[in-house]
VONUSE-896169 format. One record per residue (C-alpha): residue number from 1; x, y, z. Coordinates in Angstrom, 1 decimal, always signed. Example, Ala and Ser with C-alpha at 12.3 -4.5 7.8 and 13.67 -1.06 7.14 Angstrom:
BEGIN
[1 [+12.3 -4.5 +7.8]]
[2 [+13.7 -1.1 +7.1]]
END
This chain:
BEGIN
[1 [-120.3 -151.2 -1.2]]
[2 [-116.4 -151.0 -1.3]]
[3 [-116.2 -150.2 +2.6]]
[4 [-118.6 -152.7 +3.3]]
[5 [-116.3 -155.2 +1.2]]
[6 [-113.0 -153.9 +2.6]]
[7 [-114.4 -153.9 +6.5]]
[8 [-115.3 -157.7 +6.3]]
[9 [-111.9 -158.3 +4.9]]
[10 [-110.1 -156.5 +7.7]]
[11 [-112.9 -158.9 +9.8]]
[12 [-111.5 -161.8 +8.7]]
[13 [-108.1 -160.9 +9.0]]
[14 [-108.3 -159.4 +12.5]]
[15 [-110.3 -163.1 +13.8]]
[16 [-107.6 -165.3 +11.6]]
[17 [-104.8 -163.4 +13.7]]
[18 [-106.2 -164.0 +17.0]]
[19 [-106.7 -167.3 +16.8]]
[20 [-102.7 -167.5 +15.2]]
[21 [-102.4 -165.8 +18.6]]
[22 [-104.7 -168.1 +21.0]]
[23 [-103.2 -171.5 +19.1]]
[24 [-99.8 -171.2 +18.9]]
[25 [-99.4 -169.6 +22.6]]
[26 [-101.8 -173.1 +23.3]]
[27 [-98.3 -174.9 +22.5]]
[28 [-96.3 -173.3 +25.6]]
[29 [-93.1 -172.0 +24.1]]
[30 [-94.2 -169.2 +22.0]]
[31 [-95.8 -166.3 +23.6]]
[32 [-98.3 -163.7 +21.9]]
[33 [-97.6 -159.9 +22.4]]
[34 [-101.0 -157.9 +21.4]]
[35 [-101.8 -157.0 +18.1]]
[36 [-103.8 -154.9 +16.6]]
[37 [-101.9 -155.4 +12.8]]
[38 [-102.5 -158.4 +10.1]]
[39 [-99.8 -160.3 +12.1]]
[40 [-98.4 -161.2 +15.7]]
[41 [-95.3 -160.8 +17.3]]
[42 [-94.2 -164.1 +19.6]]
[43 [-91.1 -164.1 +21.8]]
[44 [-89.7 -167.8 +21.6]]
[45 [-89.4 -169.2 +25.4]]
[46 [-85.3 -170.6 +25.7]]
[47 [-85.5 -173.8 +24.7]]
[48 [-86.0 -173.1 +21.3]]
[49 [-83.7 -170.7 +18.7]]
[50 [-85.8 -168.3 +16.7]]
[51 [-83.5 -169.2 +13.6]]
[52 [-84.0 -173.0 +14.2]]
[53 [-87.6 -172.4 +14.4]]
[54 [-87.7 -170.4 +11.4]]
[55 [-85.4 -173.2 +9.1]]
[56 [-88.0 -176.0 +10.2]]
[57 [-91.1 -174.5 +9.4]]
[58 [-89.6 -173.5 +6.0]]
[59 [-88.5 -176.8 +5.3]]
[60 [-92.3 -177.8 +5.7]]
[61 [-93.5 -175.0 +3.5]]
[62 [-94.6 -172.7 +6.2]]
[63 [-92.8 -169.2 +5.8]]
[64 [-92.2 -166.9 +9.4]]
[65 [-90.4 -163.7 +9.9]]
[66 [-87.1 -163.9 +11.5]]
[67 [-85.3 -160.4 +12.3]]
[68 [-81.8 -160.7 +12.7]]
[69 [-81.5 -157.9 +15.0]]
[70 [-80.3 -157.5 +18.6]]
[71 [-83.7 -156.1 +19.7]]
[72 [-85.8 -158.8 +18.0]]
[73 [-83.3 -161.8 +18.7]]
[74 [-85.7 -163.6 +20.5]]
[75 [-89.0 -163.2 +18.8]]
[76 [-90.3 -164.3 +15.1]]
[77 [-93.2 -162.7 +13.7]]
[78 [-96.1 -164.6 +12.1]]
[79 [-98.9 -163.2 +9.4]]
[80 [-102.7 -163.9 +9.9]]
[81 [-103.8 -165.5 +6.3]]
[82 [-106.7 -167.9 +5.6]]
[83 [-107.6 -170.4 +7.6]]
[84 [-106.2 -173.6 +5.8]]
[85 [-103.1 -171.2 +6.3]]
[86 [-103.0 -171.3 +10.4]]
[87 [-104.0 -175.0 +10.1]]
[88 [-101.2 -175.9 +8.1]]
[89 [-99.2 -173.5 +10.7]]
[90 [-100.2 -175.7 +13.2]]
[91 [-99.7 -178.5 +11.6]]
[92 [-95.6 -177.9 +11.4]]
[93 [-95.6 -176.2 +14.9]]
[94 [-96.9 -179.1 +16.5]]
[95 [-94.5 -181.5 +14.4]]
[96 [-91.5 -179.8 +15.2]]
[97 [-92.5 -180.3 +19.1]]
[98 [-92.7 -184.2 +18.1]]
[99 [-89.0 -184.2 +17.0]]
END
């Protein structure tokens, strides 16, 4: 019963991160790489700073990984959680594009 619990968690999860995935690449300036983990990778097209990205959506209440290394400079790294959590993502995405 346990497995059966756990293995429609990891379900859920796996479904809520492709569609993080799928919407925010919809948007144009942040680009998926695959995942098979709870979260997604996206390398932020120029245009936008990774940092500046990162400060905005906090500011809204929506909190991203930013890794302040050489290697990662470019990318931020966002968790799958429920759905009300991706809208609400989405939300703030699509608000800092209206600025």
């Amino acid at each position: 019963m346990l497995l059966a619990i756990a293995a429609g968690t990891v379900r859920c999860i796996a479904a809520e991160r492709d569609r993080v995935a799928r919407e925010v690449a919809s948007l144009g300036w942040l680009q998926p790489l695959p995942s098979e983990s709870n979260f997604v990778l996206f390398h932020v097209d120029s245009g936008h700073r990774p940092k500046d990205v990162v400060a905005a959506l906090r500011k809204r209440g929506v909190l991203v990984r930013y890794y302040d290394r050489p290697d990662l400079a470019n990318y931020i790294r966002i968790s799958a959680g429920r759905p009300e959590d991706t809208d609400r993502l989405m939300a703030a995405l699509r608000s800092l594009e209206a600025e």
